[in-house]
N, C-alpha and C positions, 0 to 999 in steps of 0.2 A: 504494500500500500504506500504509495505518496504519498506527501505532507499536504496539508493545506497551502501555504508558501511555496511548495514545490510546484506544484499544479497550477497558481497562480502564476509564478516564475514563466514556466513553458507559454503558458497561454500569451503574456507578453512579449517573450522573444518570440512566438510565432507570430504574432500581428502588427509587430514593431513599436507598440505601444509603452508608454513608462508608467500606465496606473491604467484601471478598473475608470471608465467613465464615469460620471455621473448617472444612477440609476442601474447600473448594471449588475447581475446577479452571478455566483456559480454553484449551482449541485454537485455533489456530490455522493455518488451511490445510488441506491434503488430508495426514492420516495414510493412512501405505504402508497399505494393505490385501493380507493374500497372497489372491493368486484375482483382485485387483481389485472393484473398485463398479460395484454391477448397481440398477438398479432393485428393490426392495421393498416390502411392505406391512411391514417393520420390520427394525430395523438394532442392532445389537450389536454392542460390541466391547470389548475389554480390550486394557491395556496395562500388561506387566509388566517388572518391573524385576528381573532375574535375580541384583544384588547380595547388595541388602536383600531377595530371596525375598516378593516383597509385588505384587500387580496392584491397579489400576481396572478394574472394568466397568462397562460404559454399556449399556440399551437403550432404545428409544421405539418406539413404532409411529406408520404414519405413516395420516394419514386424508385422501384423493386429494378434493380440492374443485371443483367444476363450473368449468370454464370460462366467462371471464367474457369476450364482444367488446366 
């Protein structure tokens, strides 16, 4: 397992970046999903914070690429 710092690290030298934007978020690992994770042609999800009364939503869709031997 990487570090949180590590994975941050990489994530910046890949995008040439010197910090996290403003707003920007990162996961890390498998978020619980209720129902669990199914295969998709797209995935959505939010996470809220019942404090502060405020969520994230996330979707993408995903495009299935030919198998490669």
């Amino acid at each position: 397992m990487r570090t949180p710092p590590d994975l941050i690290q990489g994530y910046l030298g890949a995008t040439g970046a010197t910090a996290f934007a403003e707003g920007h978020v990162m996961t890390c690992g498998t978020v619980p999903a209720i129902g669990g994770i199914r295969p998709s042609q797209h995935f959505e999800m939010e996470l809220h914070d019942p404090v502060l009364q405020r969520s994230l939503h996330h979707r993408y869709e995903v495009q299935v690429l030919p198998e490669v031997a």
